[in-house]
Every structure is written in C-alpha cells, then in structure tokens.
C-alpha positions in Angstrom: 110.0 152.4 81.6 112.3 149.5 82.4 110.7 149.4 85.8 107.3 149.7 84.4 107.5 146.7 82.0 109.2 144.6 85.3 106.8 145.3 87.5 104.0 144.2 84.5 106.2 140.9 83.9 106.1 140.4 88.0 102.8 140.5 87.9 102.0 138.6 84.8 104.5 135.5 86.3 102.1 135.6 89.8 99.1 135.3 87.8 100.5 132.4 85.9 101.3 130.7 88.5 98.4 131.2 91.0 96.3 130.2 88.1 98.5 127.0 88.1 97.8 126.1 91.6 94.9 126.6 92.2 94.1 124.5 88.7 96.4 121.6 90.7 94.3 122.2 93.9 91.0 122.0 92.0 92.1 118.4 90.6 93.3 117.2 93.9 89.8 117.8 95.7 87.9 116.1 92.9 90.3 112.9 93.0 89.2 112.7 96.7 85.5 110.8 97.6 83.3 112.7 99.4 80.1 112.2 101.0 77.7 110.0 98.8 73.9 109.9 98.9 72.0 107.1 96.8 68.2 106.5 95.9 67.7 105.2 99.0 68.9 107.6 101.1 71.8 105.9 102.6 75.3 108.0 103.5 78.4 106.9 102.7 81.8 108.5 103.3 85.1 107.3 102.6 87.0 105.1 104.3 91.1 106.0 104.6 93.4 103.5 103.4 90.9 101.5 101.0 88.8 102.5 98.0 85.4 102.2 98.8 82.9 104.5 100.5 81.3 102.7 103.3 77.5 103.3 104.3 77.6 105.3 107.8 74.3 103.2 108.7 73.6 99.5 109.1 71.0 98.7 106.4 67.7 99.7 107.3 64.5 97.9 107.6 62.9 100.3 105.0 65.7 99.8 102.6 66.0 96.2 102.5 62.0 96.4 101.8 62.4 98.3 98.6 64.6 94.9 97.6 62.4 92.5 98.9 59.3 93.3 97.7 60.6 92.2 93.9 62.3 89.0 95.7 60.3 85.5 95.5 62.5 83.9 98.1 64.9 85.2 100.5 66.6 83.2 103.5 65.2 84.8 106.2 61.9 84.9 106.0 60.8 86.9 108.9 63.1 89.8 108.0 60.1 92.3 108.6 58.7 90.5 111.2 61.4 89.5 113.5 61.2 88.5 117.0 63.5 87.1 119.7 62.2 83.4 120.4 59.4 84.2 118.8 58.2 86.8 121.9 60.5 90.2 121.7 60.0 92.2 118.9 63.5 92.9 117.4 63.8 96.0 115.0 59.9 97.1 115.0 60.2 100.2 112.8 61.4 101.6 109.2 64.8 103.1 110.6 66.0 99.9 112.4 68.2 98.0 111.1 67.3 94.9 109.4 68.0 91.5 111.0 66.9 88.1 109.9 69.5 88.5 106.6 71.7 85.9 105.6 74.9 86.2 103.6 73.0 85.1 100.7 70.4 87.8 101.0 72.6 91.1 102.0 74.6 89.7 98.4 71.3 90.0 96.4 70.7 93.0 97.9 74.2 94.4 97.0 73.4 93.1 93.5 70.0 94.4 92.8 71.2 98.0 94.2 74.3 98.4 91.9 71.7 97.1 88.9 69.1 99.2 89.9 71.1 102.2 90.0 72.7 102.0 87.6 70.0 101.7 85.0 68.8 104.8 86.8 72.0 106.4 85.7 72.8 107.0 89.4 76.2 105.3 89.5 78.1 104.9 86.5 79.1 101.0 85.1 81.8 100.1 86.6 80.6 101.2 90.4 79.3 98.5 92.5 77.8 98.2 95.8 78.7 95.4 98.1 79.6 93.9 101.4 82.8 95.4 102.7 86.0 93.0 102.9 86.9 91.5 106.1 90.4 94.3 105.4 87.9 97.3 104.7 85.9 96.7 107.8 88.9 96.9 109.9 89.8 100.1 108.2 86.5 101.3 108.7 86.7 100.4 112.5 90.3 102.1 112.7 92.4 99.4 113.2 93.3 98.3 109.8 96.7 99.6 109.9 97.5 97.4 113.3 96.5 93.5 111.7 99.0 91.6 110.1 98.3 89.6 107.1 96.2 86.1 107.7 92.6 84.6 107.3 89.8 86.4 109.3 90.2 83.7 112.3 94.2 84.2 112.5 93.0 88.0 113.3 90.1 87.5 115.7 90.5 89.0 118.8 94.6 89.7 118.5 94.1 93.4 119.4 93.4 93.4 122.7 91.2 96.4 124.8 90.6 97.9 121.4 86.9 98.9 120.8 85.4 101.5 118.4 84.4 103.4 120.9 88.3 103.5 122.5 90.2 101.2 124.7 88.1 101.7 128.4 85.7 98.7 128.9 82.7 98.9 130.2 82.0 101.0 127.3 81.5 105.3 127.9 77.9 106.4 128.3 76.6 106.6 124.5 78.9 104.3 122.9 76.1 102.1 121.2 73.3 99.5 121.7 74.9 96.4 123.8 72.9 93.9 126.7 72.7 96.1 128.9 70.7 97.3 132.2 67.6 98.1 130.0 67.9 94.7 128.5 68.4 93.0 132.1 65.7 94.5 133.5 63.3 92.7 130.2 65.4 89.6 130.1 66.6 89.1 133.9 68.6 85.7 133.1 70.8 87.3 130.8 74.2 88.4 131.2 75.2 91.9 130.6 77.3 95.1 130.3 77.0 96.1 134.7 77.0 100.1 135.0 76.0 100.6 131.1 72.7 101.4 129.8 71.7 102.1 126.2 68.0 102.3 126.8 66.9 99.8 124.0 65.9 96.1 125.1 66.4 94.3 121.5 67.9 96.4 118.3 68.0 100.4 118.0 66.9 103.0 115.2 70.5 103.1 113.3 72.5 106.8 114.2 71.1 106.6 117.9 74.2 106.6 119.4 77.7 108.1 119.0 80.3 107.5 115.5 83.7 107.2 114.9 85.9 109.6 113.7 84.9 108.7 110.2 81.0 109.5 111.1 80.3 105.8 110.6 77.7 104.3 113.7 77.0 101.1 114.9 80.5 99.4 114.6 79.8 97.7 117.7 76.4 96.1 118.9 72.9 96.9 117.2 73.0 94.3 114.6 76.5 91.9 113.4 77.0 92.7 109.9 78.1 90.4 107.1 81.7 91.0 105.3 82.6 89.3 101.7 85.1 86.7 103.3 85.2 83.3 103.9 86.5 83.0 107.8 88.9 80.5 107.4 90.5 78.4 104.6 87.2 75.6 105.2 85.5 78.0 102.9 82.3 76.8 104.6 81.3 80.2 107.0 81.4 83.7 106.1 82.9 87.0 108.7 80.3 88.7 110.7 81.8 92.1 112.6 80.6 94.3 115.0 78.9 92.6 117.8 75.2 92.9 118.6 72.5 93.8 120.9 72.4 90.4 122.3 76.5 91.0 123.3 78.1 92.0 126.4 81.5 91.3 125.7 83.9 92.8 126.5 85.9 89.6 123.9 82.8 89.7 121.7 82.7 93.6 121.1 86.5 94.2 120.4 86.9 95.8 117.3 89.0 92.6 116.2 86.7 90.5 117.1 85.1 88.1 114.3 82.1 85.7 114.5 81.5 83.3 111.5 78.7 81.0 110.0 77.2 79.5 107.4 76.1 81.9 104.6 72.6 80.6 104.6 72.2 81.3 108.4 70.2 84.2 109.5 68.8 85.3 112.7 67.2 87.9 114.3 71.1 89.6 115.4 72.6 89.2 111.7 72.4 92.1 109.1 74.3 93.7 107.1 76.0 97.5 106.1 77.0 97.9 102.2 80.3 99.7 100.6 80.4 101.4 97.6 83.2 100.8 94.9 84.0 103.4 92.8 85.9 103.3 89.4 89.0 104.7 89.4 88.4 107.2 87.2 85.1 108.4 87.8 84.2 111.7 90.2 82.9 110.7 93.3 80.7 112.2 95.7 76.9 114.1 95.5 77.0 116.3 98.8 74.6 119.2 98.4 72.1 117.4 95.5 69.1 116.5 95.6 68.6 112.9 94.6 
C-alpha cells in the first residue's frame, strides 16, 4: 500500500512539474517576435540584438501608392514615373521598389502607416512603424555586434571586405542587383561589377535575389534606403545604406558603407525599407492569419 501511494505521489510530482515547464516554455515563445504581416502585405521578421521587426523587402512601388494617393505634395514627384536622365525607366512595375523618395517622404510614410493601422486596430498604440536606426541597420546586415560607438561617418567603411552577401568581392552569382554586365551592355560608358551579372539594367522586383540569414533581401544594391540618423554632428544630411543599382563598389557596397544627403534630396536610386517597433508588452507576430 506504501508502494502504491509512492508510486501515485511520483507520478503526481511529474505531472506538476511538466505542467510547469511547459507553462514556462509557452511564455518564452510568446515573448519572442515572429514573422509579422501588415495591411499591405509587407514581411517583417525580427532582427537579433534590437527591438524592432524589420520589413524583409525594400518598400514597394505599390505600397508607397496606397500613401500617396491621399498626399498633396511629396518631394519626389516622379516617384511612379521614374526614369534615369529622363531616358531609362527605373522601377516600371508594382513589385519594384520605390525610388524617387526623400527622407521627408519615406517619414510620412512611416507616419501615415502606423496611423492608419492602427485605427484599423492592426497594431496596438504604442507600435510604430519607421525608418530603422543607423545601429538597427547594421544589426539587420549582421555586423552590428563588430562597430564601435560614433556618428554614422566615424563608422563608414571601417569593416573592411565585409558585404551581406560574405567577404569574397566580386560578389557570388545571385547576390543581388549591382552595375553589372546587363547594365554595361545598356549603358556602355559605365563602370561595373567585371564577371557579375544580375540580369536587371536599372532596379529589380524586390525578393529577386538571395537573403541573409535573417530572410531579409536587398541589403546591398537595388535601391539605397534611408535610416532615421543624422550622418554626422552638422545635422544637415541624413544615412542612406545599402548601395544601389547604379553601384559597383566594391567600397560603396560594404556592408559598413554609408552615403549621406540632404533629407529633401531624392532621386531615382533612393528609397526606403520600414521597421516595426513593438511595445514591450504586447504579443507580437501574425504568421498563419489572414489579414
């Protein structure tokens, strides 16, 4: 009977504390972000070491047009219609990535998405949508656990043969959307990446080539995207990242690398890629449902 009553106890305890842990297991997977998918259809996953979600894509042509259609003014103008002198066609369809934004504009953008959605009851209040930091960008690209403290110009360029893609230069075969032959062969004055082709003369339908670990695409070339910081302590020019399509590096394409201007400037290889800040408290993540 002794035994009996034991072995019942035994069992009893096990349950307890299986119960227990998985009840602490549970918790820990909801504290973690996971995949996020808004009205617009843009991805964003989580980005180690920060604590925002960053969108996987650059920001499309189709999703800055949702924005701009209720806008009276913008800075670039030609956002939809955006060609290189005024000749090449630069992002021509709804899944390129917009150009033609200034610093000004990808802000309004931010802003009208976070108030947008959340009157939709998408987001709660104290979530925003934004440009990522010049710090989150770096931690987006991988590297932001290898810069030391300073302004975004201290850091230009001070990791050396360090690209998204890895540390080879030229670039392996579907690393992303760079000058390159294809662009050579169109624009035969212009330098370019020798022994690399992407296939795309100007910009490229966002995803088309290969992510980083994170799943995020187009950290180097396609469009340069706008961060929230000043580049220096001027205050007079914002950070772009990334490179572009007009770039052949291999300075201009390092991960580190950091080009700056004045956040009213635009042209057709400026655009932008939004973050999502969560509150602290609030459950994160929509994988699996249907927006």
């Amino acid at each position: 009977m002794l035994a009996n009553q034991m072995s019942q106890f035994v069992t009893k305890a096990w349950t307890i504390f299986f119960a227990a842990l998985m009840a602490v297991l549970c918790l820990s997977t909801q504290a973690q972000p996971t995949r996020w998918t808004n009205s617009l259809g843009q991805v964003f996953v989580p980005v180690p070491g920060t604590k925002i979600s960053c969108s996987i894509w650059e920001t499309r042509v189709k999703d800055f047009g949702v924005f701009a259609a209720s806008q009276p003014k913008l800075d670039g103008t030609n956002w939809n219609h955006s060609f290189y002198h005024e000749v090449t066609p630069v992002s021509v369809g709804p899944e390129y990535p917009v150009v033609n934004v200034s610093w000004n504009d990808a802000t309004a953008f931010c802003e009208w998405l976070t108030a947008t959605e959340r009157q939709a009851g998408k987001i709660p209040a104290g979530a925003i949508y934004r440009l990522p930091t010049d710090e989150e960008w770096s931690w987006a690209a991988g590297i932001g656990d290898r810069e030391t403290n300073g302004t975004p110009k201290e850091k230009s360029t001070k990791l050396q043969n360090v690209y998204p893609w890895g540390t080879q230069f030229p670039p392996p075969a579907g690393a992303g959307n760079f000058a390159d032959q294809t662009a050579k062969i169109y624009f035969t004055n212009w330098p370019n990446i020798t022994n690399y082709t992407d296939g795309f003369v100007t910009t490229s339908p966002v995803g088309s080539f290969t992510p980083n670990a994170l799943g995020i695409y187009d950290l180097a070339g396609n469009a340069l995207e706008w961060c929230g910081d000043f580049y220096d302590v001027s205050h007079k020019q914002r950070v772009l990242r990334g490179g572009a399509w007009i770039n052949c590096g291999p300075r201009s394409l390092l991960s580190s690398y950091r080009e700056h201007v004045s956040p009213s400037r635009y042209s057709v290889a400026t655009g932008f890629r939004c973050v999502l800040q969560w509150p602290d408290d609030s459950a994160k993540g929509n994988e699996g449902r249907s927006q």
